[in-house]
NUPALO-316474 format. One line per field, with one value per residue (C-alpha): residue number from 1; x, y, z negated. Coordinates in nm, 2 decimals, decimal comma, padded with zeros to 4 digits, m for minus. Layout:
<recs>
pos <- NUM  ...
c1 <- X  ...
c2 <- Y  ...
c3 <- Z  ...
</recs>
This chain:
<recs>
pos <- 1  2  3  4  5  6  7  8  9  10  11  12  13  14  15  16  17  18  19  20  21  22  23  24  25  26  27  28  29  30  31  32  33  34  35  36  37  38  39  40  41  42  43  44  45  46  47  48  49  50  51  52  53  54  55  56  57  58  59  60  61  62  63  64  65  66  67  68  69  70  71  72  73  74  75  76  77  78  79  80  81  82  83  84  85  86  87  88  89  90  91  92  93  94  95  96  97  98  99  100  101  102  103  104  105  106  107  108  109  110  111  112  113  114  115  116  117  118  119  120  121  122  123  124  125  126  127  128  129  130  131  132  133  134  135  136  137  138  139  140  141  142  143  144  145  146  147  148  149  150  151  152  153  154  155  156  157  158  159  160  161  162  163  164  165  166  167  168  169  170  171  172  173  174  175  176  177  178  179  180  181  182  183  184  185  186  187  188  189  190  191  192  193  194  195  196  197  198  199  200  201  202  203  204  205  206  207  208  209  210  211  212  213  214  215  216  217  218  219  220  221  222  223  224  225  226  227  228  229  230  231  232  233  234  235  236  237  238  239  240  241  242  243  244  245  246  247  248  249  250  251  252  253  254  255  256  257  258  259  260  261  262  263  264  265  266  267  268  269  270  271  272  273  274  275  276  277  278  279  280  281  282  283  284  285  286  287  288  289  290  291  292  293  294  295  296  297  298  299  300  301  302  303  304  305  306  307  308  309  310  311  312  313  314  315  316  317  318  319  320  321  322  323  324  325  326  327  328  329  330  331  332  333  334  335  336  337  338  339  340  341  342  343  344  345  346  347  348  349  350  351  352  353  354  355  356  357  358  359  360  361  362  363  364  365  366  367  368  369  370  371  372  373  374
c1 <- 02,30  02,54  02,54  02,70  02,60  02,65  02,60  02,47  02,25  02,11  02,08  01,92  01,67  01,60  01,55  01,29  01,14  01,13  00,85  00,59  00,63  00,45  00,58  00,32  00,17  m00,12  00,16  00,49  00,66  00,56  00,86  01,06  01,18  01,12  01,43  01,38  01,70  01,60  01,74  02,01  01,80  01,74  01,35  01,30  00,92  00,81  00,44  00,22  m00,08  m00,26  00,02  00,29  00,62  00,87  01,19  01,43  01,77  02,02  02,32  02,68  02,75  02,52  02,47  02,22  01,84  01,56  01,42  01,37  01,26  01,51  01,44  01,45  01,58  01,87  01,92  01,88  02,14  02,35  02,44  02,35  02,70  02,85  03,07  03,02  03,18  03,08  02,91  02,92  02,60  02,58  02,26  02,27  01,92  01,99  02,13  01,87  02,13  02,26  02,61  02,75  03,12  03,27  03,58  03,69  03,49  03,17  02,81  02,57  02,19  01,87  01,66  01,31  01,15  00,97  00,67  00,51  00,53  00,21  00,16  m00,03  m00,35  m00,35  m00,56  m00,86  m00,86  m01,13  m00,89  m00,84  m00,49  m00,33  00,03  00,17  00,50  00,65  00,74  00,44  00,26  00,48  00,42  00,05  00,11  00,29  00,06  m00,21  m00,12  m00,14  m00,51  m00,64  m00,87  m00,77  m01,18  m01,29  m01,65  m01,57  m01,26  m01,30  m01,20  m00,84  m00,70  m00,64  m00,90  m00,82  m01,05  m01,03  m01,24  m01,27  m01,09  m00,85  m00,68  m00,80  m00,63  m00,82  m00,78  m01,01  m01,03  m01,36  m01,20  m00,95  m00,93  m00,66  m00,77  m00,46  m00,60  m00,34  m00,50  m00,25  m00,41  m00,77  m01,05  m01,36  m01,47  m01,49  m01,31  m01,20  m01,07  m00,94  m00,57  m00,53  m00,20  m00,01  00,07  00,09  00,40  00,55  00,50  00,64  00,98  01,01  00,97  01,26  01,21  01,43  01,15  01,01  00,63  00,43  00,16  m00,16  m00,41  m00,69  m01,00  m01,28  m01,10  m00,72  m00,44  m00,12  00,13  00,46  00,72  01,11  01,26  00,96  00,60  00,34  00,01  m00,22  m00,61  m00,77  m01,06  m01,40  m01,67  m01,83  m01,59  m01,80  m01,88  m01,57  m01,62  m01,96  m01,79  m01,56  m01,70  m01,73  m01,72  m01,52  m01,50  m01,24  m00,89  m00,54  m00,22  00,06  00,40  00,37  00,62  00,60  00,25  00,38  00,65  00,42  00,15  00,44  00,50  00,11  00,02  00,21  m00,04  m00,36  m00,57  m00,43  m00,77  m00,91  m00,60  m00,83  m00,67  m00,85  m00,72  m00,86  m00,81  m00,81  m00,68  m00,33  m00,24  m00,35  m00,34  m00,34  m00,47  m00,39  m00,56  m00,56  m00,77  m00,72  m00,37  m00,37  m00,19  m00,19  00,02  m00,07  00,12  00,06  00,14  00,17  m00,06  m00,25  m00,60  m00,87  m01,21  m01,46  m01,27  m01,33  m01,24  m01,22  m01,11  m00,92  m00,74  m00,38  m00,18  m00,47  m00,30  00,02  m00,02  m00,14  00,10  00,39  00,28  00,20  00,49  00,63  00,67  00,33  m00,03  m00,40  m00,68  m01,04  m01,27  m01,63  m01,78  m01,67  m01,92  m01,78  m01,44  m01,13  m01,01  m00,61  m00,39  m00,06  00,01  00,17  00,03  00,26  00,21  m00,11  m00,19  m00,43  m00,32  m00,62  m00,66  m00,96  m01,00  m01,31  m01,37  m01,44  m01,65  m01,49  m01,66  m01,67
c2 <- m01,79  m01,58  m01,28  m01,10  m01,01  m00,88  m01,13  m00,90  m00,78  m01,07  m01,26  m00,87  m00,94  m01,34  m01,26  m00,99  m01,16  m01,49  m01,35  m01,38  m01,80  m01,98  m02,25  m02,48  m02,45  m02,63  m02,60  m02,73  m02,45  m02,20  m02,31  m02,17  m01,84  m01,76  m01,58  m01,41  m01,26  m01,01  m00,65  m00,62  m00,69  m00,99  m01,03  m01,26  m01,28  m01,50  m01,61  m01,77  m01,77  m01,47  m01,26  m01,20  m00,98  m00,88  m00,76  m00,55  m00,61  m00,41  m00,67  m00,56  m00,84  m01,01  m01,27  m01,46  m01,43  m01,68  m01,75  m02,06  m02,13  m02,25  m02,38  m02,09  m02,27  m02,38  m02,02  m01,87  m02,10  m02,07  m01,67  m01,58  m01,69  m01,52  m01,21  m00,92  m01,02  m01,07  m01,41  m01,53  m01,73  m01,94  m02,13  m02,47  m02,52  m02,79  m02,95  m02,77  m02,67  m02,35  m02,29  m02,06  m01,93  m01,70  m01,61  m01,91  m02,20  m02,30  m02,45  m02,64  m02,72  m02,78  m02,52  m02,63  m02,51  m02,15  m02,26  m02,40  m02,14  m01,97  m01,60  m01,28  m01,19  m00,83  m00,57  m00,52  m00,15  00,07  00,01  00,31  00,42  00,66  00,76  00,84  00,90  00,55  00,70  00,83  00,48  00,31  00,54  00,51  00,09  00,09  00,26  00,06  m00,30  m00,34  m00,26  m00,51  m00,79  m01,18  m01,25  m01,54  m01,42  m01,05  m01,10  m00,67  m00,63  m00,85  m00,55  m00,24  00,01  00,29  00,52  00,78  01,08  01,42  01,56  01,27  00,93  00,79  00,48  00,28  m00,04  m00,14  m00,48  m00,31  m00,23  00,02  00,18  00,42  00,66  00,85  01,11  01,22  01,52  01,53  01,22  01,27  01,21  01,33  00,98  00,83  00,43  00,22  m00,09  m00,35  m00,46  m00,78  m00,82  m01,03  m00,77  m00,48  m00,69  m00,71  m00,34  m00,25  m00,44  m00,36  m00,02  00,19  00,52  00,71  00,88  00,77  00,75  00,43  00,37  00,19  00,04  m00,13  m00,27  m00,47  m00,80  m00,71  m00,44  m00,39  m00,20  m00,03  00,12  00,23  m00,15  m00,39  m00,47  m00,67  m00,76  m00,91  m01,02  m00,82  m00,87  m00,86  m00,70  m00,37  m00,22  m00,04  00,28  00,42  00,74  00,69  00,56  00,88  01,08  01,47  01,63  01,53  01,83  01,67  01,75  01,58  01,71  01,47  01,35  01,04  00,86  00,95  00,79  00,49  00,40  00,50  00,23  m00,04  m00,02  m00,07  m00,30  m00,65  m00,54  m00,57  m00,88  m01,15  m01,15  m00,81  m00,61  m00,33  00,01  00,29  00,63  00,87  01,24  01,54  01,87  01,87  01,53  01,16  00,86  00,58  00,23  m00,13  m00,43  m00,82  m00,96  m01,28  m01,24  m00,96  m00,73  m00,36  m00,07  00,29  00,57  00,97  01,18  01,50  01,64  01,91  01,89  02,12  01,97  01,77  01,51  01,14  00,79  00,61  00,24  00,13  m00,21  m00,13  m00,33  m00,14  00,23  00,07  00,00  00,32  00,48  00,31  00,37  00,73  01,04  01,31  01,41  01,53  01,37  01,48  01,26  01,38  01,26  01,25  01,06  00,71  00,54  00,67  00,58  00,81  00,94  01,04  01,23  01,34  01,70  01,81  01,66  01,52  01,76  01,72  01,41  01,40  01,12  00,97  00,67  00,57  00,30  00,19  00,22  m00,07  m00,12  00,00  m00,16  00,13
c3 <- 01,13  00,92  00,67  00,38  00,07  m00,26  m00,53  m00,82  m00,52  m00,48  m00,77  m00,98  m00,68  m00,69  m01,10  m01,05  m00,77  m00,97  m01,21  m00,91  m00,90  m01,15  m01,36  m01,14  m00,84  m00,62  m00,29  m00,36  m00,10  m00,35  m00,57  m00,31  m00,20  00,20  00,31  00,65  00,83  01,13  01,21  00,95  00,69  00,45  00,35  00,07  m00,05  m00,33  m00,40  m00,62  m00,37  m00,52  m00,54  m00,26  m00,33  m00,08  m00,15  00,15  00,13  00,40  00,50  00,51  00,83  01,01  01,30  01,38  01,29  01,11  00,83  00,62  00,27  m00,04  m00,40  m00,67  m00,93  m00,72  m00,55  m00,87  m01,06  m00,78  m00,81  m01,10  m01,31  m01,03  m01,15  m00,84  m00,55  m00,14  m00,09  00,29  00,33  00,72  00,75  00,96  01,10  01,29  00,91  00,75  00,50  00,35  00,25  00,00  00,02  m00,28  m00,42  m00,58  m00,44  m00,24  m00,27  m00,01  m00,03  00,18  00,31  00,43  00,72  00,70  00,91  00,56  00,41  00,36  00,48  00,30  00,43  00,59  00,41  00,60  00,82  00,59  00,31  00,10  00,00  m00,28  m00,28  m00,65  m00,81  m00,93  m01,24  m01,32  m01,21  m01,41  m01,74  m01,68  m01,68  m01,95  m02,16  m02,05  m02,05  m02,46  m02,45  m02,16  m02,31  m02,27  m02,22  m02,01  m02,01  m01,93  m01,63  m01,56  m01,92  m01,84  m01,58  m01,53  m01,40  m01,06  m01,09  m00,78  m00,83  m00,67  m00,97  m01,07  m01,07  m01,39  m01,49  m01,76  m01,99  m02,25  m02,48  m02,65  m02,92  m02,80  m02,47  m02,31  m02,01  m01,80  m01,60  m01,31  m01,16  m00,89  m00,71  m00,61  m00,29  m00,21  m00,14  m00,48  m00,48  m00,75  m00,83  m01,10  m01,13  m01,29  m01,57  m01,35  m01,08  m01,32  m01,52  m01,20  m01,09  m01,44  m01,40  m00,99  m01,02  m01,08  m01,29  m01,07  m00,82  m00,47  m00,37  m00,44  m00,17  m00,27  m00,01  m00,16  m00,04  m00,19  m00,26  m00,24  m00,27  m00,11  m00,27  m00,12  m00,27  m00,21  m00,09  m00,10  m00,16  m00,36  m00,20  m00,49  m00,54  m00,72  m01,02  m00,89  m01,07  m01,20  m01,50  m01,76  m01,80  m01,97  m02,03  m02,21  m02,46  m02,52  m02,79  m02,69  m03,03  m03,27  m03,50  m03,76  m03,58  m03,77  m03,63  m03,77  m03,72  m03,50  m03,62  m04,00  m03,98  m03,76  m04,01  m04,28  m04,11  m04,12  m04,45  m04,56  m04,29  m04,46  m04,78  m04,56  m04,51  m04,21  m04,09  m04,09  m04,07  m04,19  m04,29  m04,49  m04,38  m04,62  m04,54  m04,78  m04,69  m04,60  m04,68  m04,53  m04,79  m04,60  m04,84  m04,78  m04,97  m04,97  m05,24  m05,19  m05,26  m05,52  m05,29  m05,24  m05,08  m05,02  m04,93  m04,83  m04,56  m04,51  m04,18  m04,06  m04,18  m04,25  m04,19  m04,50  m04,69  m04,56  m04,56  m04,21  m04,14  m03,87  m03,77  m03,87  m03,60  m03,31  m03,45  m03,46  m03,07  m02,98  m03,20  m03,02  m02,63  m02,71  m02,64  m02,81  m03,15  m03,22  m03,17  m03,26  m03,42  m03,37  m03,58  m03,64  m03,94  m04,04  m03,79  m03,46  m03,29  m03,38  m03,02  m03,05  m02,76  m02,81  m02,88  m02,56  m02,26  m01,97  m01,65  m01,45  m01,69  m01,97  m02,19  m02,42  m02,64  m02,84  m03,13  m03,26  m03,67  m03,92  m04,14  m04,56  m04,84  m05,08
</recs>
């Protein structure tokens, strides 16, 4: 068997695809990368067991078709020094070898045989499916991923929530102490469905997703998703269990309103934040009319910073703390120029949305006070 390809093609490909395989795994075949040739096309999956991506290349020549399975280190080390140019790959079965002609010179190395390797488990036929802009999934991940949990007692709190509504896609992470809800009202069903993303998958959805446009499809069921998009897909397990009540946690009214420059008040945080204690981190916003004053203090080290901003405020003058490098998260995956902060009393979390909503989104992120020692 025979084909052409393009070595930035391929090795761009092998290097995203490579993220799937861990540095161990329980089946020594999962090391490798199954490359299947059929119709023109060059399939190459990769796997770690509880996560399967395919990626569809189109061939410039091709003759012959199979598939067989080949180490990704070697692969990888093989193109990647490359400089763009055709590679000629011809695959002796009967060998069990695969040999690598470019410009300037040649490589050779076993395959194994594709039989071993193992195959994805078909999602099941009362499987529910969404189809969403990639760029829009891929803003909603990207906001969401810094406020998933790492808690081996609560696994929900370590994904990424799909909430389908009959007025929305909400998509919803949470470590307890922050949470960020995207609401896409484009996406919605009259039969309500949910599930949990873990990190893993989301990562990989985040650097395999191109910004340029094209439809994701998502079909999930109960235990697992599979997820298509423009030239491949990822089918991954997904966290089982019953994600909290989000939106009980969302305060309704919170009459204080701060319209401020987003990122005078994140450099304004990063100045302040080395003053504050290692352990607590905590940052006392204290708000006046027409002016923040935000207050750092270590006293076991005799340090101190604070610094004022200038903001839209009209509501009862108040001290609130808040962990610095939490707003210096949220401050950094939000958009635009402009954001709000409504606030209620120092007791009750400070919810903040950027000024200018994306279209048919609704962009919210909460964080949950701390305690000020006046």
């Amino acid at each position: 068997m025979r084909f052409n390809i393009s070595s930035n093609t391929l090795s761009n490909r092998l290097l995203t695809l490579s993220r799937v395989i861990n540095s161990k795994n329980s089946l020594p075949i999962l090391d490798d990368f199954l490359f299947e040739v059929n119709n023109g096309q060059l399939v190459i999956t990769a796997s770690d067991s509880e996560n399967v991506m395919t990626s569809v290349l189109p061939l410039d020549e091709c003759e012959g078709e199979g598939s067989f399975a080949v180490s990704n280190h070697t692969i990888i080390d093989a193109v990647k020094e490359l400089p763009e140019q055709p590679l000629n790959i011809d695959v002796n079965f009967d060998e069990m070898k695969m040999y690598v002609t470019y410009q300037n010179g040649s490589y050779n190395f076993p395959v194994q045989n594709a039989d071993e390797y193992p195959k994805a488990q078909p999602i099941s036929d009362g499987a529910t499916t969404i189809t969403i802009n990639a760029s829009i999934l891929v803003d909603n991940i990207n906001r969401s991923l810094f406020a998933t949990a790492q808690d081996e007692l609560r696994p929900v709190m370590n994904g990424i929530y799909f909430d389908l509504t009959a007025d929305s896609l909400a998509i919803v992470s949470s470590d307890g102490h922050k949470l960020v809800r995207n609401k896409n009202f484009s996406v919605k069903s009259d039969v309500p469905a949910s599930f949990i993303l873990p990190k893993k998958p989301a990562q990989l959805l985040k650097a395999v997703l191109s910004k340029d446009g094209g439809d994701v499809v998502l079909k999930f069921d109960d235990r697992s998703a599979e997820i298509s998009f423009t030239d491949g897909k990822l089918i991954c397990r997904l966290i089982e269990g019953r994600y909290p009540n989000y939106n009980s946690v969302i305060p309704q009214d919170n009459p204080n309103l701060v319209s401020i420059d987003r990122k005078s008040l994140l450099g304004a945080l990063r100045r302040v934040l080395p003053f504050a204690s290692d352990s607590s981190q905590l940052i006392r916003f204290h708000l006046e009319n027409g002016h923040m004053e935000l207050n750092a203090e270590d006293i076991d080290f005799a340090t101190s910073a604070k610094e004022s901003i200038t903001c839209e405020y009209g509501g009862q003058s108040m001290s609130i703390g808040f962990k610095g490098s939490s707003m210096v998260e949220i401050l950094n995956n939000l958009e635009g120029d402009e954001i709000q902060i409504q606030l209620a009393d120092p007791s009750r979390a400070g919810v903040i949305i950027p000024a200018e909503q994306p279209e048919n989104e609704d962009v919210l992120m909460l964080i949950m006070p701390m305690l000020l020692n006046d």
